[in-house]
N, C-alpha and C positions, 0 to 999 in steps of 0.2 A: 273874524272879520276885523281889521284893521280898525274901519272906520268907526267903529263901533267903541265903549269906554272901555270895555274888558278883551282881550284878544282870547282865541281858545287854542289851545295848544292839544297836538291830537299823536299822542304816540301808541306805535303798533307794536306787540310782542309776538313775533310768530317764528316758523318753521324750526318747531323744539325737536329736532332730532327723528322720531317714530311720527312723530302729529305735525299737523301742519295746522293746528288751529292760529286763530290770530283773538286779541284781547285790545279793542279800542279804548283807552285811556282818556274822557275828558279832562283836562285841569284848564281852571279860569284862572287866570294871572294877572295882575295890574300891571300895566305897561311899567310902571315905573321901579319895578323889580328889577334889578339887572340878574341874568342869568347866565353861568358859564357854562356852556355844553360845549363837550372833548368828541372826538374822534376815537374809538375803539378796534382795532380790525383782529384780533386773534387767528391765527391760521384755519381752526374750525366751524370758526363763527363769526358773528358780523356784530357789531354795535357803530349805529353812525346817529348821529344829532346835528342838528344846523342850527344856525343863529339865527333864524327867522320866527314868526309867531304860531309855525306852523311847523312841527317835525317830526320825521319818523323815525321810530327806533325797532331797530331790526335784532333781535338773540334768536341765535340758533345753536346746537349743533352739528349740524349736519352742513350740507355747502349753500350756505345761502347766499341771496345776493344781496347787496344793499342798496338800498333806493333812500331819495331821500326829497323831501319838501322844501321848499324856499330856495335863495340867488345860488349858495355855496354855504359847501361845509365845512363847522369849524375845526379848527387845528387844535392838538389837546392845550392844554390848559396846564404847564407844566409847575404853576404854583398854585393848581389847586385839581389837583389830582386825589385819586380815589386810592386811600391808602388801607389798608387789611394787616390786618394782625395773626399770623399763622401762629399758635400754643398748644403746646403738645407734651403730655407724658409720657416717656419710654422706660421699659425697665432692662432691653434686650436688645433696643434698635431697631425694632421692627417701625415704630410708631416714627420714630425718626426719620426711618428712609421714608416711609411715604410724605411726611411732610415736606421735603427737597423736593417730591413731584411738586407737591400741591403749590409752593412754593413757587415754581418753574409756571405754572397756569394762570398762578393770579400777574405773572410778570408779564405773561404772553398776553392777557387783557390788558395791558397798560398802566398797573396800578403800582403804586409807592406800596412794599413789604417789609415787615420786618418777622423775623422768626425767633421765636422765644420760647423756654419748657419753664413747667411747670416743676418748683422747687423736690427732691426728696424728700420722706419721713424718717425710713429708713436709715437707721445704725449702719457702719460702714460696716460692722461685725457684719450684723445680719446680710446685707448685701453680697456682703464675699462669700460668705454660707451659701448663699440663692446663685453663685457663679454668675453675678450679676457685670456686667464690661462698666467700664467707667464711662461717664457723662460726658459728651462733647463740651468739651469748654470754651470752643468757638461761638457757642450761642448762650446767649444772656440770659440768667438764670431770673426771674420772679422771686421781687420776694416781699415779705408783710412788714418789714420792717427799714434800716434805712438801705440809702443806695450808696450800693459803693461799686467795687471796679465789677464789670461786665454783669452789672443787675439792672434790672428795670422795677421800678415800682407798681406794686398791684393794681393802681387806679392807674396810670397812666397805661397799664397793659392792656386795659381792659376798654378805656375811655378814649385813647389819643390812638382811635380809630374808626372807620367808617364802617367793619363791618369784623366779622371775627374766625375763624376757623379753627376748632378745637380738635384735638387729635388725642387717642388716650384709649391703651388695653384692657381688659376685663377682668372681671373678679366676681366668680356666682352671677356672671349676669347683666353686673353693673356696672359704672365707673369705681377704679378701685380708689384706695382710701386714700392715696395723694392727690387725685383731681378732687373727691370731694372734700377733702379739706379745702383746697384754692378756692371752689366757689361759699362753702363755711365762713371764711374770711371774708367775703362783699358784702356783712351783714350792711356794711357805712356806706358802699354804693346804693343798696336797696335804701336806706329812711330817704334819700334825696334824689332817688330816681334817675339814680346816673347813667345807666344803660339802657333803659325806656327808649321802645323803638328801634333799639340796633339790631342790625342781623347778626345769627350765627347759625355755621353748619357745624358736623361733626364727619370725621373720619376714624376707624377703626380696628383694631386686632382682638383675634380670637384663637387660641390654640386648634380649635376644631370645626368645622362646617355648620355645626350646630352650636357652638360656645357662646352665641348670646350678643351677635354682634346686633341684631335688630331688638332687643332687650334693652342693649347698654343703651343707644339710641335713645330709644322712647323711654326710659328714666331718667335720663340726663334732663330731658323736656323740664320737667318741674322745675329746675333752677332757673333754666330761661323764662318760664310760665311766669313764675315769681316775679322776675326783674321787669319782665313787662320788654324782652326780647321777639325778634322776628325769626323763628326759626326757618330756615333756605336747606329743604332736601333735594338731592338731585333727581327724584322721581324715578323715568323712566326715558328721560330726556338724552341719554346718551345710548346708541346703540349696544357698548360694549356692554350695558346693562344686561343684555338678553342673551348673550354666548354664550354657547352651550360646548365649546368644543374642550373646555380643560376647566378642570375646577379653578374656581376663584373667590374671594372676598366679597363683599361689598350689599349695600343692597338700595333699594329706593331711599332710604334716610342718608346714606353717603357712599362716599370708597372705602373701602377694606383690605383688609390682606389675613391669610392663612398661616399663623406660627407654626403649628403641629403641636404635640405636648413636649415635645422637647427643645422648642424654640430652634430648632435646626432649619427649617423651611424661614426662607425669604421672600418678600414680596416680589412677585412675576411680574414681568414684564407688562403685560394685562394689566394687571392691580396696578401698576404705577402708573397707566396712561389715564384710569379711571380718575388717579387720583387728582392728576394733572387738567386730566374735563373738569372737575370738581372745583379747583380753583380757577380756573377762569369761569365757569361758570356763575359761580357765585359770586367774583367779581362783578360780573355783568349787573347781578340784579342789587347789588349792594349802590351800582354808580349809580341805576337808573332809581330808584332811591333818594340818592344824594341831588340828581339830577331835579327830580321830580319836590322835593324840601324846599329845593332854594328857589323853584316856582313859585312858590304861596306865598301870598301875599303876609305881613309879621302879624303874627297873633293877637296885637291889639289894636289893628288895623280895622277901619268899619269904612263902610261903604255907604254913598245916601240910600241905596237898595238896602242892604242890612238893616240900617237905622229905620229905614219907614218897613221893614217887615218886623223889626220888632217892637215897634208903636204899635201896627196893626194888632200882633197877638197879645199884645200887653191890655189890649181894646178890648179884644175877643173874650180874657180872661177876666175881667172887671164883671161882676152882677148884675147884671139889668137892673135898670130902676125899676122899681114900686110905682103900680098907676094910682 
């Protein structure tokens, strides 16, 4: 209510693809927050926000419609858009080409990307032994130390973004020992809490159907557990989740793709569109995120309601006097 000191702001999550549930969102906002809300339309999905006190926010899937609260809706916001960081380690290419989907998805949601891999360990010896292809040198390589031509810095890969998308093959199971070196290296983002509250998904390769792509997943967690990140699985939210007509990748923790043991299989067609829902998807929830942050009023902000509720319980908690 307008009239009132606090306006309520009421955003709606619904029609995820299989479900049609919906998730009413109150946030209390001081009028005097300015907020930017973008216009999102991806071809499968809907994201709309309005500059009123009142908005709806629509993610889907599937073909949804979009509706929207208040006069008119806003235009995006093209200097202050919702930017993502796709990083990924490949040893074969596979990890690679899904990332150019994922890459394509987070673009078709509207947002500023940048794609970047995760440094080598590996000896060129041992690599050429492994019949390993050489590394795209079109994409900036990570690294722990300084910046020079087509490198990006660890903190800035990690930090000089809204939300993250990690890509990376297996090993027994896990992330193999070049991603978890990169996150070994965040020890100095962890003492200052530098990625506190970011999202990140993962995507996936596995030589076999059973090679541990829902493994690798849910051990990767800890690091994010640690850092005090928002992990963003794509659930079950995408129909291609559930087809059944040709083997594929992927699973409720992200998209995937099938190497074989010989690395000769490439990522299907299927797998790359998964992988492509996946970044726009997780765009979505990264903006409304971002969307939803710059509501709140600044954290050392106090309200006469705050301040006399916390008189009150400071009351509450005093001893009774002695009769």
């Amino acid at each position: 209510n307008d009239s009132t000191e606090y306006g309520s702001e009421r955003r709606e999550f619904g029609d995820f693809g299989l479900y049609n549930a919906k998730i009413n969102i109150e946030l209390k906002m001081n009028h005097d927050v300015e907020v930017n809300r973008a216009s999102y339309m991806p071809q499968n999905s809907s994201f709309i926000a309005t500059n009123s006190s009142s908005a709806v926010v629509l993610i889907g899937c599937g073909a949804a419609s979009a509706t929207k609260s208040g006069p008119t809706a806003a235009q995006p916001a093209s200097t202050n858009k919702t930017r993502i960081h796709v990083i990924y380690y490949s040893m074969y290419g596979h990890i690679a080409t899904m990332a150019k989907s994922v890459v394509k998805g987070v673009q078709a949601a509207g947002a500023e990307v940048s794609l970047m891999q995760i440094p080598e360990t590996l000896s060129q010896e041992v690599l050429n032994k492994m019949h390993a292809p050489e590394k795209d040198k079109s994409v900036p390589t990570i690294t722990f130390g300084e910046v020079g031509e087509n490198t990006v810095g660890l903190e800035d890969a990690l930090t000089n973004c809204d939300g993250i998308l990690l890509g990376m093959p297996t090993r027994f199971g896990g992330m193999p020992a070049q991603v978890k070196a990169f996150w070994d290296a965040t020890g100095g983002l962890w003492m200052k809490g530098g990625l506190v509250g970011k999202p990140i998904g993962v995507f996936f390769s596995t030589g076999t159907q059973a090679g541990g792509q829902e493994t690798t997943a849910l051990t990767s967690l800890t690091n994010f557990v640690h850092h005090g990140m928002i992990f963003v699985p794509i659930g079950y939210s995408c129909p291609l989740q559930t087809n059944m007509s040709e083997i594929h990748g992927g699973s409720p923790y992200g998209a995937g793709t099938l190497a074989s043991s010989d690395g000769s299989r490439q990522p299907t067609q299927l797998e790359l569109q998964k992988a492509e829902y996946q970044g726009t998807y997780f765009t979505q929830v990264a903006t409304a995120l971002k969307i939803g942050r710059a509501a709140l009023p600044p954290k050392d902000a106090t309200t006469p309601d705050s301040k006399q509720d916390a008189e009150q319980s400071k009351t509450e908690r005093l001893p009774s006097a002695k009769k």
